[in-house]
C-alpha positions, 0 to 999 in steps of 0.5 A: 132162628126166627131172628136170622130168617127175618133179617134176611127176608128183610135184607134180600129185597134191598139188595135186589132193588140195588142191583138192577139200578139203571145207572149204578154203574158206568157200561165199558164199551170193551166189556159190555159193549163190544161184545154184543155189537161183534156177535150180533151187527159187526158182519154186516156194520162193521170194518168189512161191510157197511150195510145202510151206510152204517158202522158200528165198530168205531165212534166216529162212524156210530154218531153219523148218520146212516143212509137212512138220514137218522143217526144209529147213536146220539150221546146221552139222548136213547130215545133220539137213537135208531139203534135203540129204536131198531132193538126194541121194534118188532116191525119186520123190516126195521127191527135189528138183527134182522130175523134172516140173521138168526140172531136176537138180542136178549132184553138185559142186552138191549138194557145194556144199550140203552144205558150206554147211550143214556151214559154219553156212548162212551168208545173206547179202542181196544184196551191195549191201545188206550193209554195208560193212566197213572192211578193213586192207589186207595191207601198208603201202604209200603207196597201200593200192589197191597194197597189195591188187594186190601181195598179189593179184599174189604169190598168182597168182605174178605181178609188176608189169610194169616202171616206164612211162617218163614220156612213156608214163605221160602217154599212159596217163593222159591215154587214161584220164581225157580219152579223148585222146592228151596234147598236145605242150605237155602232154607239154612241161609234164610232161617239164621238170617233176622235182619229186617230185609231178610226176605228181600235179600232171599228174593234177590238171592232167587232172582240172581240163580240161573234156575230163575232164568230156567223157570221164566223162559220156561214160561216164554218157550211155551208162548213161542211153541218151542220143541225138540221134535219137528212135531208133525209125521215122524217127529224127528228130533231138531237141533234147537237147544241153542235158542232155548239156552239163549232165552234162559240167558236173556232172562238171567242177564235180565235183558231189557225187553226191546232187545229181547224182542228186536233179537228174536224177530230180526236178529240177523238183520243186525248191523254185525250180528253176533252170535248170540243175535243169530242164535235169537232168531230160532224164535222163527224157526219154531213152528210145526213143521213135516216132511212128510211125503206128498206133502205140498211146498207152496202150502207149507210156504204158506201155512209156515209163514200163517204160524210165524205171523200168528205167533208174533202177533200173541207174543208180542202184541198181546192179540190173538191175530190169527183169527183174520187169516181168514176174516176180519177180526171180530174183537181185535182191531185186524183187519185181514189186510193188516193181518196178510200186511204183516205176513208179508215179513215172514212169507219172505223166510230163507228156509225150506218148506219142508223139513226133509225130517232132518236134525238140522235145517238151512239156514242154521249156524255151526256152534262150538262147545266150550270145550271145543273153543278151548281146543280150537284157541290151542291149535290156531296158536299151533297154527300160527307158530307153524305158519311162521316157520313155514315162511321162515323156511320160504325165504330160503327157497330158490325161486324164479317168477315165471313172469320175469323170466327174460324167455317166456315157458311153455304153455301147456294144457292142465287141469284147475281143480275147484273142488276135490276135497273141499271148495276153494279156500276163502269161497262162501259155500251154501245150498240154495234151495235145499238141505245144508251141503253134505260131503261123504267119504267112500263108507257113506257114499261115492268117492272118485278121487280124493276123500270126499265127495258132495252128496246130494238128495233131494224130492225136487229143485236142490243145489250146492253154490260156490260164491266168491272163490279166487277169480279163474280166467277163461284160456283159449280152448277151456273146457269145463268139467264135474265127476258125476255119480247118479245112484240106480233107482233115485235118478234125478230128472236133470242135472245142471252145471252153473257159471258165474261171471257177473252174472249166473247166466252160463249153464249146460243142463243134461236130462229135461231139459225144461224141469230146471227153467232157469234162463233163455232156452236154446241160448248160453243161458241154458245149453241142452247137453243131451240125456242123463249121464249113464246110472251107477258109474262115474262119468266125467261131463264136460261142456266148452267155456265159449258153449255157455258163453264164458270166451277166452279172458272171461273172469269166474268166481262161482259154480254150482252143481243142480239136480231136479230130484234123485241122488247125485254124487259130485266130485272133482269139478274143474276147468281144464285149459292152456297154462301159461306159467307167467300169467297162472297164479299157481306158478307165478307169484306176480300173477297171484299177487296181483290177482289176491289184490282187494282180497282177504286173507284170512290164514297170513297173518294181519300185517302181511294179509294187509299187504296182500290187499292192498296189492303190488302196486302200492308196495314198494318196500323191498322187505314187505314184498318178501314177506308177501312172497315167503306166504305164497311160497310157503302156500300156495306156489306148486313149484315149491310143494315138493320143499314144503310138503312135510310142513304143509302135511303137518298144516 
């Protein structure tokens, strides 16, 4: 006993004396460094302010000379130094921090210091901007990571635990790359295995299993702050397991790591973006969010776009940026510039602010079920079939184009329908601002003619835009029209009716006239129709054509229906105005021929939809004409309705 104490009475003061060795070790200016001069001289040297003429957060700065002519650091030389001059004085007025800061540097801080300066002021940039070096590991070993964890082992005086036995190894592994415990057959599988590469063949075996891809996105989905809920007021649920399930399929493929990240970020911004690509964009899409009353828009603008940044910058950057939202970040090089530099991606979102507390938010993609493929493949065969027959039927129809007629028809006064039902077929339909188009049948809602109806609530500025639709000509006389609804109790501020020509620059506004500021007031752009339609009933609005600037001639391809707040009901939208048979699409197959030229034509089938496009005037070929003419019998003539009714109700 005597022995052992002298030994350490003997050996304490030698490892004493060897610790506080000035220079027994090189200073980090990431480790020892930087963190001193954050806390204590970057708020008034650093990237924002530069008192005295002074920073200290970057070499090329610290080795100048201030205002004061004296240089704050010279390599090597720590007395030459006014930063160590500066540290070690207590003359009020010279010594660093000054006292107003409330902060003071400890003597093992001002040690570090100077011994940094004695060192040659080594700099170094943020870690993750340095360079990587390659480095020779300290033995050879079959696997350099276990050359590193011996050599560490050995410094600390340590040894690796004993050898797992087989069935702990699996458990360990299979723990560690699926989250599970291993299965007996997997246990079975790696126990009767005994060739030497049994373990890397379990490994790969692991790696392969899409519960590997579960356990790693697992890991990512955390980072991304992915969920199921909304997260904040009511904490609805949302629809975002497709981004989850793409993440575990990113990771089972082993995705290479540029992809996965381009994907994610802007996978919409791709060249022909798949599916796939669109479905990786949920990363942004996976903040917080609330729609919670008196909640305000331009602060979750705001606040969404403050998370999205954020995240981007941890997940793939590997730095923590949300910290210069408000300053300039203390140890990170970000400056609140870049930061809100960056932000400026995300501030651009296409989503609302606000979440309305639904499933589904815009903008979202529509998926099908494998099930649901399989249906869909069957009945576009079916489809297909039918639509032959149909145009088979077509050529054995009696038809007369009224445009060849040698004595011209009558013109008449009828209705063009854009919407009851449904949008015209080949229209891009979407709401603008607002929550994803909503058509109710009479259980769910209002109906005034047809089946369906649009259905729209909203707290504020919503709207439904139909884009792209079959070209419409103005008549002499044309009077345009919507069936509106207002629910008793939920009246909206406004309703608007909008017209695109080449422009979205015709509209008739009823209610405020300046809630809905779109436009020059008291022109086309914004006509004043006078108050609210009555609550409670159908009441049909009309505006003239030439009231909104739209004159006799004048080509529409769009319309919206616009509420500022309430609940409104919309069905039968349209135009009413003289027809002319042999200019009117509907009768004339030479009026619509000519009018589907340069369009596509997604029902006819490829060599006839090429045809179409292409237009009458470079198809000459007597038998591609008829083909051309048996789809617009079989589809869209109103002459031959009656003769293919049984077909089309079948279609």
């Amino acid at each position: 006993m005597k022995r052992l104490l002298l030994s350490i009475l003997i050996l304490t003061p030698v490892f004493w004396i060897h610790a506080v060795e000035p220079s027994s070790a090189p200073v980090s200016f990431n480790k020892d460094i930087r963190p001193i001069l954050s806390e204590n001289c970057f708020s008034c040297h650093g990237q924002g302010k530069n008192k005295g003429e002074l920073r200290l957060d970057t070499s090329a700065h610290f080795i100048k000379a201030g205002a004061s002519g004296e240089k704050a650091v010279v390599p090597n030389q720590p007395d030459a130094s006014e930063l160590v001059k500066r540290i070690l004085s207590t003359e009020k007025g010279k010594v660093m921090p000054p006292p107003s800061t409330k902060k003071t540097l400890t003597a093992a801080q001002k040690e570090t210091l100077s011994k940094w300066i004695a060192q040659g002021a080594p700099y170094e940039k943020h870690w993750s901007f340095e360079p990587i070096k390659a480095q020779a590991p300290p033995e050879k070993k079959p696997n350099p990571i276990d050359a590193y964890l011996i050599a560490k082992l050995k410094k600390e005086g340590l040894s690796y635990a004993p050898k797992a036995d087989p069935s702990t190894l699996l458990r360990r592994v299979s723990l560690t790359l699926t989250g599970l415990t291993p299965s007996v057959q997997e246990m079975e599988t790696f126990l009767a295995d005994k060739s030497p590469d049994a373990y890397e063949k379990m490994i790969d075996r692991y790696l392969a299993s899409p519960k590997y891809g579960e356990e790693m996105a697992r890991h990512w989905l955390d980072i991304v702050r992915y969920a199921d809920t909304h997260g904040l007021h009511l904490d609805n649920e949302r629809q975002m397991w497709a981004y989850r399930d793409w993440v575990i399929s990113a990771f089972t493929k082993n995705q290479p790591f540029d992809r996965f990240m381009v994907e994610q970020v802007a996978g919409d911004l791709i060249p022909n973006a798949t599916l796939d690509q669109l479905i990786a964009t949920g990363f942004n899409r996976c903040n917080v969010s609330t729609g919670e009353g008196g909640s305000i828009s331009e602060e979750w603008v705001f606040r969404n776009a403050v998370d999205r940044t954020s995240n981007f910058m941890e997940a793939f950057l590997g730095l923590t940026g949300g910290c210069a939202v408000c300053h300039d970040h203390k140890f990170d090089p970000i400056t609140a510039k870049d930061y809100y530099s960056l932000y400026a991606f995300f501030h651009s979102a296409a989503d609302s602010p606000l979440d309305g507390n639904q499933l589904l938010l815009a903008p979202s993609v529509k998926l099908d079920l494998p099930e649901t493929k399989k249906k869909i493949i069957e009945i576009e065969v079916e489809v297909s079939a039918l639509r032959r027959k149909m145009e088979e039927e077509a050529t054995k129809l009696v038809y007369e184009d009224p445009a060849l007629k040698p004595i011209k028809s009558e013109v008449k006064v009828a209705e063009d329908i854009w919407f009851e039902d449904e949008f015209p077929k080949g229209s891009k339909v979407f709401a603008s601002p607002g929550l994803p188009l909503e058509l109710v049948d009479a259980k769910k809602g209002k109906v005034f003619s047809g089946t369906k109806a649009i259905r729209r609530s909203d707290a504020g500025l919503a709207q439904d835009v139909c884009e792209n639709m079959p070209p419409i000509t103005i008549q002499e006389g044309s009077v345009l029209f919507a069936n509106v609804f207002l629910q008793d109790g939920r009246l909206p501020k406004a309703i608007m009716l909008q017209y695109y020509s080449t422009n979205w620059l015709h509209r008739a506004v009823w209610g405020d006239y300046n809630i809905i500021p779109w436009g020059a007031a008291n022109t086309t752009e914004r006509v004043n129709m006078g108050p609210l339609p009555s609550a409670g009933k159908w009441i049909r609005i009309e505006v003239a054509a030439e009231k909104v600037g739209l004159k006799p001639g004048t080509v529409v391809n769009g319309f919206a229906v616009t509420q500022f707040g309430g609940i409104v009901f919309w069905d039968k939208i349209g135009m009413t105005g003289k027809k002319d048979p042999a200019t009117d699409p509907a009768q004339s197959f030479a009026a619509w021929w000519q009018q589907q030229t340069g369009r596509d034509q997604p029902e006819a089938t490829s060599d006839v939809a090429i045809l179409i496009k292409q237009g009458p005037a470079k198809t000459t070929d007597k038998d591609q004409v008829n083909k051309v003419k048996a789809f617009y019998l079989a589809n869209h003539c109103t002459a031959t309705k009656t003769q293919m009714k049984p077909s089309l109700v079948k279609l």
